[in-house]
N, C-alpha and C positions, 0 to 999 in steps of 0.2 A: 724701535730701530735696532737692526744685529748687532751685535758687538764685534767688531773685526778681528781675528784672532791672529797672532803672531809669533809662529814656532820660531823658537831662538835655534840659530844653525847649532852644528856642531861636527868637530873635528874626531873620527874617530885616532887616529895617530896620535893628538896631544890628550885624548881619553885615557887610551892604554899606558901614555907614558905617566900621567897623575897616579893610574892605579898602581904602575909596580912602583914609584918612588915614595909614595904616598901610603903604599898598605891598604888601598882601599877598594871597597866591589866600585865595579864599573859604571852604577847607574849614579852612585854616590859623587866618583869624580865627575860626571857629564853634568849635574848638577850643581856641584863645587863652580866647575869652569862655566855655567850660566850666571856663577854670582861674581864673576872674576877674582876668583881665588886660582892661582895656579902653581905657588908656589908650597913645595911639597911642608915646610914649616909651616907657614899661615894655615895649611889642612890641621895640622892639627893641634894649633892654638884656638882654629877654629870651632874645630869637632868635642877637644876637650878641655876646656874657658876655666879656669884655674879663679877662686877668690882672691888669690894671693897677686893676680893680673892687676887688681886694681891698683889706679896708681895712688901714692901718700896724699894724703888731705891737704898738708900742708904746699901743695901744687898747684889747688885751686887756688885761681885767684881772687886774692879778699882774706880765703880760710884765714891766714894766722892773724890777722889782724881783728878778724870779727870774734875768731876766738879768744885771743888772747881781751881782747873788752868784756863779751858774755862771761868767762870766767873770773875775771875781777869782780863782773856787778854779782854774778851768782857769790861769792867771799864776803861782801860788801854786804848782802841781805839785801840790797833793793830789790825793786820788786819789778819782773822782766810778764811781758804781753807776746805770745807770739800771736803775730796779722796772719791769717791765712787765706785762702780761696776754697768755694764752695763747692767743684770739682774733684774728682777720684785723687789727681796729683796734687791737689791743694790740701787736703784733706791728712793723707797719708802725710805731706811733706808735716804739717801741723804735729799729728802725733808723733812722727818719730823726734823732733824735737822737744814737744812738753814730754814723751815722755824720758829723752834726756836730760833735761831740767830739772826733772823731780828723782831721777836717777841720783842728779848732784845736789840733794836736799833744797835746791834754789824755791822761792818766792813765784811761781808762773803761773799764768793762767792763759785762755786763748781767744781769740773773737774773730770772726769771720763772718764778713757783710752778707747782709740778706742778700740773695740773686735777684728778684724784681726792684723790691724798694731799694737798693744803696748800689748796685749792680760790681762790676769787679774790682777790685784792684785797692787801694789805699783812698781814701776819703776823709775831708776834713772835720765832719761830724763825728767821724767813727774816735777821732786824732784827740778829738776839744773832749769824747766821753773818757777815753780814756786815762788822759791826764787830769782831767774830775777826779776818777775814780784810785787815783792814786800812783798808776804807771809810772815808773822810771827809765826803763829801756822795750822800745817797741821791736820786735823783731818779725820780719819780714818772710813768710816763703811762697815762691811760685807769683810773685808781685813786686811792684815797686820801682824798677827799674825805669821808669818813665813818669813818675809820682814827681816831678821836680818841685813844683807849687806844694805839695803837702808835706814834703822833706822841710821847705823852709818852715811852713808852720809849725811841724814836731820842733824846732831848734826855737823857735819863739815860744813855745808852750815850755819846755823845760825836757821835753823827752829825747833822749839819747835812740836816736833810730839806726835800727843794722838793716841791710838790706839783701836780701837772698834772694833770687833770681836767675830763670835762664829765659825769658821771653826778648824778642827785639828789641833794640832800645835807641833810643835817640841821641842824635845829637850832644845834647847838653844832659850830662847825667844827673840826678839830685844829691844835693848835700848833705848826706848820710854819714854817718861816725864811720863806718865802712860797709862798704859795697862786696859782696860775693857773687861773682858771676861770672862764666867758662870764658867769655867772651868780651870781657872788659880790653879796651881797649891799651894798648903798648904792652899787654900779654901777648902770648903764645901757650898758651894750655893744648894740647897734641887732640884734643876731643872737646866739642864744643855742642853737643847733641845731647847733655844731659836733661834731664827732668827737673822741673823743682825738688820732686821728693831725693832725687839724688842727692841736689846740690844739698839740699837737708842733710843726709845721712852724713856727705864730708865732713860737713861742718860739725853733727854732731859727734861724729870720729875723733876728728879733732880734739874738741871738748871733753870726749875721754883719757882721748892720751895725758891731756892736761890736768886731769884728776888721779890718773894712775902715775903722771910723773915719767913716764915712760913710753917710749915708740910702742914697746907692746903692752895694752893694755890688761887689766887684772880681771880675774873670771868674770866679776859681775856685770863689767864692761863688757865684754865680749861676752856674755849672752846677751845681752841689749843689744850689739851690734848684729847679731846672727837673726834676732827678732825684725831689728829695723830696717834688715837687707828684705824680707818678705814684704815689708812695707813700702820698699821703695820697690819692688817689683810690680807692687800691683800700680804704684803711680805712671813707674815708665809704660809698662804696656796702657792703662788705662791714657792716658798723655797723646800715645800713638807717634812717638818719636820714635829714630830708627833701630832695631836692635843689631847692634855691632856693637865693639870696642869695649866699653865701660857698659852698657847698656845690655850687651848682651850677657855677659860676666852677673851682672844683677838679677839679672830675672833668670836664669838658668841656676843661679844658686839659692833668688829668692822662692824658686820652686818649693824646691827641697823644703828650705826654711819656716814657708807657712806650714809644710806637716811635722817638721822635727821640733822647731820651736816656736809654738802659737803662742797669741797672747790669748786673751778670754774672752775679745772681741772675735780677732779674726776669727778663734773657735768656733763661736757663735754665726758667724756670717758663711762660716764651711757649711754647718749644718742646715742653714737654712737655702744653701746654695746645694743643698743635696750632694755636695761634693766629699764630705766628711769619711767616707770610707774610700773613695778610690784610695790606690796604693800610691799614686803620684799625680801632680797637678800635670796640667799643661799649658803655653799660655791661652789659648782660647780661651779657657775656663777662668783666668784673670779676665780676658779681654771680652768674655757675654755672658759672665754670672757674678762676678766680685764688683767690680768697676761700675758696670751697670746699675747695683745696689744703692751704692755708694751715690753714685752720680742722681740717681732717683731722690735722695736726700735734701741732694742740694738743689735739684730743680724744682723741687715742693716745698724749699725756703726752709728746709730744717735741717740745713751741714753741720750744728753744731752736735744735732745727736749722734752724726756721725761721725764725727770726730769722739765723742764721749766714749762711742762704743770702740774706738781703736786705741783709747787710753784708758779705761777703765780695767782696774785690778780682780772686779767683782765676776764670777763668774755668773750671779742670780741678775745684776741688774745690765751685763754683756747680752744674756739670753733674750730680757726684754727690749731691750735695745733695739739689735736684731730683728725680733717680732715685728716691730714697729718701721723697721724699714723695709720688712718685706713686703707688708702691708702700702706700704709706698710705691713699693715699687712695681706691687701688681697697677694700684691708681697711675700710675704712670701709663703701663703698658696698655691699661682702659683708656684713658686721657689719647696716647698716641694715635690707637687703631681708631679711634672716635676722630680725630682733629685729621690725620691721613683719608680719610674716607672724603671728611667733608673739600679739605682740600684736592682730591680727584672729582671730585662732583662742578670744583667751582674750571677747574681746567679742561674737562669735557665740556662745559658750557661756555666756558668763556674765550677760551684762550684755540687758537690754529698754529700748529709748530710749522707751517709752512709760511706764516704771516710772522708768526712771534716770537724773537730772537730769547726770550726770556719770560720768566713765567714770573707774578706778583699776584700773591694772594693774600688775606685777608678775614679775620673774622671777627666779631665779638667775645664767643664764646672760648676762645684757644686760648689757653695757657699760653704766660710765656713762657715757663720752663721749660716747656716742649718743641716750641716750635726749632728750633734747630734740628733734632729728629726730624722731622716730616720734611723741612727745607732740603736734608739730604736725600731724603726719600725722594723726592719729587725728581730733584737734580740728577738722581742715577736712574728714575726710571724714564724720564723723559730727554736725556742728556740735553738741558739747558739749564743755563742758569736760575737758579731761584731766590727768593725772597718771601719770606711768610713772614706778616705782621698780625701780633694780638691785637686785638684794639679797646681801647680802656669804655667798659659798659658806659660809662656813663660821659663818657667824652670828654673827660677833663683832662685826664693825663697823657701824655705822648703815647703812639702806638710804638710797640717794643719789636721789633724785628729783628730776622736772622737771615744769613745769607751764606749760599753753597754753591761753587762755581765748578766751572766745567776745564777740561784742559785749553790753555791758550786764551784764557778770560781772564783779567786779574779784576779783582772785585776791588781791593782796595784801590785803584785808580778808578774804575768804573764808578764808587761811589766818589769821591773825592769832584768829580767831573757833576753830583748831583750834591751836592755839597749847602749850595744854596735853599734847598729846599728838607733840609735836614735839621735836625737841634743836636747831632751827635753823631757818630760812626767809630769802627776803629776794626782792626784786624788784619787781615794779611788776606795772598792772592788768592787764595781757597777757600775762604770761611772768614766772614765779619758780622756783628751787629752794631743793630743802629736804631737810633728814635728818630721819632715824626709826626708832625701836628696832622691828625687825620685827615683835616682838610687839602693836606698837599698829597693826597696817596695818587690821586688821577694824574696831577702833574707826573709825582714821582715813576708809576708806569709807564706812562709815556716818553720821560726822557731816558731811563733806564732801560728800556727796551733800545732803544734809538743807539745809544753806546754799543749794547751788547749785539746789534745788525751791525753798525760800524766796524766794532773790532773784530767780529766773527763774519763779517763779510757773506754771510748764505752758507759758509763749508758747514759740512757737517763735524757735529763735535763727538763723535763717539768716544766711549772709554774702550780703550784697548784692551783685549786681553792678551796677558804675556805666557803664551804655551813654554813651559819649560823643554819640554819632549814628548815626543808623539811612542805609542808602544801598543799592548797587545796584552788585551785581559788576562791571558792563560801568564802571564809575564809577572804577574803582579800578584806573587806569591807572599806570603807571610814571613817570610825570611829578607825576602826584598826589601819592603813595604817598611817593615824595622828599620832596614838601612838606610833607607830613606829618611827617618823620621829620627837619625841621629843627627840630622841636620837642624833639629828644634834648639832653641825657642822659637816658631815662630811667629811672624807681625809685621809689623810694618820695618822695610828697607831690607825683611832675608822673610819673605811670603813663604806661607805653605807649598810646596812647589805643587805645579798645574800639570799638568798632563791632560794628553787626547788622544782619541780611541773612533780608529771612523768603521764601516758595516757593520755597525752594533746594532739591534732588536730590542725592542721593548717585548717579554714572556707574558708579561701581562699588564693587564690597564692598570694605569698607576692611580693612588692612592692618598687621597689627603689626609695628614697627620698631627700631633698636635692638637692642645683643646679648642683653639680657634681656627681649627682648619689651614694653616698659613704655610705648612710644610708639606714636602709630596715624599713617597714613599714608592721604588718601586724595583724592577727586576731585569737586569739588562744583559743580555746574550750576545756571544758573540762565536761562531764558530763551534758552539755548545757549551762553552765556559759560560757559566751563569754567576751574577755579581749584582747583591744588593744594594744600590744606591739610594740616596737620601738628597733631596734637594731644598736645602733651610729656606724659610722666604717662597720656594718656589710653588707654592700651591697655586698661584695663575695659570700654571702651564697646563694644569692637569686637563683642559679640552682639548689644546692644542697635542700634547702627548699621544691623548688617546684619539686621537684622529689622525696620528699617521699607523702607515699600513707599511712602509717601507724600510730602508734603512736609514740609520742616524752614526753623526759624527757626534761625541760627547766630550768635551770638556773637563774635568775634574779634579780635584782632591783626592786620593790614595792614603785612607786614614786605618788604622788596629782598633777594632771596636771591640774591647773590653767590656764583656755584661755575665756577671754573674760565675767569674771564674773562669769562662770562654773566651777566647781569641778569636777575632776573624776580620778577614779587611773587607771595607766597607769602602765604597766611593762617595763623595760628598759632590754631585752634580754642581756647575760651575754657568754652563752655559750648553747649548746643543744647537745644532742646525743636521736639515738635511742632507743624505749624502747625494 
């Protein structure tokens, strides 16, 4: 189905007036004013995001309370756990705190729950091993905030729990020694979009100030801090919260950071992301070559060596590390194209988008690590809702599902409405998982489909595309294109900006690229300006491409492709239709 496109209007009088109040080229403010930026300051707090923008630790609500406890028990010698999550933001949140604990000679160590067997968040098994094992203060990041049942049993076990957090939270919060989180309730914290790994770094912030005795802390502090701003960069992008405010401020400076101050992990994960020699990251290169590694770890039930590798000193046992998650992450990438293939096979056969409001698949052989991949896969290519369930070989265990929704579907009530025929669920309007007794999967199709006719009524559910501005190849000069691109970090809540381009030509038949074929390659004219484009993903199109004879409206990205000491702008295809 097309994707409907939607050129954002624009004024050119409140353009020209951004650009002279502002100091800016013109195409810079017309895209300023698509992110509703118009005020000639906000340009360029915008443009140029200061470290020193962040606000004090001591702001966040919970910080001085959770710090001033961690700094005692670290004084004291007991012996502190940080809980982590098995995700990019769990992961980073993890290390940048042990490795502020061990920064302040403290007693730490870390544990973070397998992804199949113990699945997210705080668990009471994890709670009973731990206080075994000698724990005194369990410390919390990217979890816990809805843990109420297991808060009480840390306090019946003996363990002193802290809780760090920015996901939704309930009601009734758990009985925590203290809580850290943007959005705790009878606050007002000005930014509430943090990450875990953020909310990490405050608090680790914090913790330094308190060792250094001082608001500003002392060199060895502040290179840890300057370290754990690239840590929490790769969290928030990897997270996909929005980058503005504090968020953006972070990963525009944790750029920088992972090349000026690496640890011997990230070092290790640059080179194996082949990214080690560029002169500057971008966040792309967090958001589909860092992240992704990282996340490969913890889908394949081994986030602990990923974490190892983000706190380890050694640069010999960083390398092998690395090795071994790259090696992951290719199994990953196998695993994906393998489990997406079979699930197109089973929705060509099974399933009619004119019949069926939503799509439920199923297999034996699927990982669960994966199937949230391919759930969105499926949901963006067939704009309807999905559901992909592993299902346990031998039929004992629940089948593990994940789910990815379309605009104007909320899953978390959708499933909530199937509730009965579940042993579990949990998430939000976009993206949830959930377990289920195999035998209820035909039910579960059928009333899940039935909600998602109901709510979705027959309209169609396309994804929008949001055209920032429409313009003219010969336009999109290397000087532009820069200015353009001083509007990064981009990601999610300030996108790469889109642009579109209509009587364009294909010079020649495009080209599949890539080892597995999955990208296209090709060469796009317009009035004689010629402009090599790249279409990530889009190697389906290549019949379709080369079987027009006419002209084309193209969609895009406007990117500086950097290769080998060369400059040149490169369009990153987004979407096309006929003109």
């Amino acid at each position: 189905m097309p994707k409907p496109w939607r050129i954002a209007p624009h004024d050119p009088a409140r353009i020209a007036h951004l650009e002279r109040a502002a100091g800016v080229p013109a195409v810079v403010a017309q895209l300023l004013l698509a992110r509703g930026i118009a005020d000639p300051a906000d340009v360029r707090q915008f443009l140029e995001p200061k470290l020193s923008g962040l606000r004090d630790p001591e702001l966040l609500p919970g910080v001085a309370q959770a710090a001033d406890l961690i700094y005692d028990a670290v004084r004291g010698k007991r012996r502190l756990t940080v809980y982590g999550d098995y995700d990019a933001d769990g992961m980073t949140a993890t290390a940048i705190l042990v490795r502020c604990l061990r920064l302040l000679d403290a007693a730490v160590d870390f544990y973070v729950p397998h992804r199949i067997d113990e699945g997210y968040g705080l668990n009471a098994e994890a709670l009973r091993k731990l206080a075994g094992q000698g724990a005194d203060v369990v410390i919390t990041v990217d979890c816990g905030i809805c843990s109420v049942a297991e808060a009480t049993l840390a306090r019946e076990l003996g363990l002193t729990l802290v809780v760090t957090d920015h996901h939704q939270m309930n009601e009734q919060l758990p009985a925590a020694a203290a809580l850290v989180h943007p959005a705790l309730p009878g606050e007002n914290y000005p930014f509430v979009g943090l990450c875990g790994a953020a909310v990490a770094f405050k608090l680790a912030w914090a913790l330094c100030q308190r060792a250094s005795q001082n608001k500003r802390v002392n060199e060895r502090m502040r290179q840890f801090l300057l370290q754990a701003v690239g840590l929490a960069a790769i969290g928030t992008v990897g997270d996909v919260v929005p980058l503005v405010d504090e968020n953006r401020i972070l990963v525009r400076h944790g750029l920088n950071g992972l090349c000026a101050y690496p640890t011997a992990g990230t070092s290790a994960l640059l080179r194996q992301a082949k990214l080690h020699e560029k002169p500057s990251l971008e966040c792309e290169d967090l958001a589909y070559a860092l992240s992704p590694r990282l996340n490969a770890a913890g889908r394949l039930g081994q986030a602990e060596l990923g974490i190892e590798l983000l706190t380890t000193d050694s640069e010999v046992r960083a390398e092998k590390l690395a090795q071994f998650i790259e090696e992951l992450n290719v199994e990953r990438q196998t695993l994906e194209r393998s489990m997406s293939r079979g699930a197109d096979k089973q929705v060509r056969e099974k399933f009619d988008p004119r019949r069926d409001a939503a799509l439920v698949v199923a297999d034996h052989e699927w990982h669960p690590g994966v199937i949230g991949i391919v759930a969105g896969r499926l949901t963006d290519k067939h704009q309807l809702p999905a559901v992909v369930f592993a299902l346990d070989k031998l039929g004992v265990k629940p089948a593990i599902g994940s789910a990815r929704s379309v605009p104007g579907f909320n899953l978390h009530a959708a499933l909530a409405e199937c509730d009965g025929l579940l042993e579990s669920h949990g998430g939000h309007a976009a993206a949830a998982g959930l377990k289920m007794t195999e035998s209820n999967l035909p039910a579960f199709r059928r009333k899940f489909c039935e909600v998602a006719s109901r709510e979705l009524g027959g309209r169609p559910t396309c994804f929008e595309l949001r055209v920032d501005a429409e313009t003219a190849l010969h336009c999109l000069t290397r000087q532009t294109v820069q200015q353009i691109e001083s509007l990064a970090p981009f990601g999610h809540g300030n996108s790469r900006p889109l642009l579109c381009a209509s009587n364009v030509r294909l010079s020649e038949r495009p080209k599949r690229i890539g080892g597995d074929g999955r990208h296209l390659a090709m060469t796009f004219d317009q009035n004689g300006v010629k402009m090599r484009g790249v279409a990530f993903g889009g190697g389906d199109w290549e019949q379709e491409l080369a079987a027009v004879n006419g002209e084309l409206s193209i969609a895009f990205h406007p990117v500086i492709n950097r290769y080998r000491g060369r400059t040149s702008v490169e369009i990153h295809l987004a979407d096309w239709r006929l003109d």
